[in-house]
N, C-alpha and C positions, 0 to 999 in steps of 0.2 A: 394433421401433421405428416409430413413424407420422411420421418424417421431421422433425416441429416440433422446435423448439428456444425455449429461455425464456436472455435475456437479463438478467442482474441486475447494473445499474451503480451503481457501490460507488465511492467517493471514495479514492485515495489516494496514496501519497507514494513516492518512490523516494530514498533515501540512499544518497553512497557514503560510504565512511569516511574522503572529506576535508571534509563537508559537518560544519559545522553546525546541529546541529537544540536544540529543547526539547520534551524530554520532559515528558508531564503539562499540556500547552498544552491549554487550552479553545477551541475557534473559536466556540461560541452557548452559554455558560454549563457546567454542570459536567455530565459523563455517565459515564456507567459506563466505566474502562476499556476496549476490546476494540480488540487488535491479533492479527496476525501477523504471524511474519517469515520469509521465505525469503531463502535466499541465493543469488544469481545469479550465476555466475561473470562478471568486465567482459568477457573474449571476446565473451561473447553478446549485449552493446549494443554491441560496433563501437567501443569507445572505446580 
C-alpha cells in the first residue's frame, strides 16, 4: 500500500422505519434507478 487514499462523496439518505419517504422521487429530472440498502442496527446511532 503507498499510504494515499481516494475519497468518493456520494449523496445520501438514512431512513428509519418510522420515517416517511417516496420512493421513485426525481431530485433533477428522471435517472437510472441505483440504490443500496444496508441495515444498521439503531444501537449504532445512539438513538
Amino acid at each position: 500500500m503507498s499510504g494515499k487514499s481516494t475519497c468518493i462523496r456520494l449523496p445520501f439518505a438514512v431512513f428509519f422505519p418510522s420515517d416517511l419517504h417516496r420512493p421513485c422521487g426525481h431530485v433533477h429530472g428522471e435517472s437510472p434507478v441505483r440504490k443500496i440498502v444496508i441495515k444498521i442496527h439503531r444501537k449504532l446511532f445512539r438513538l
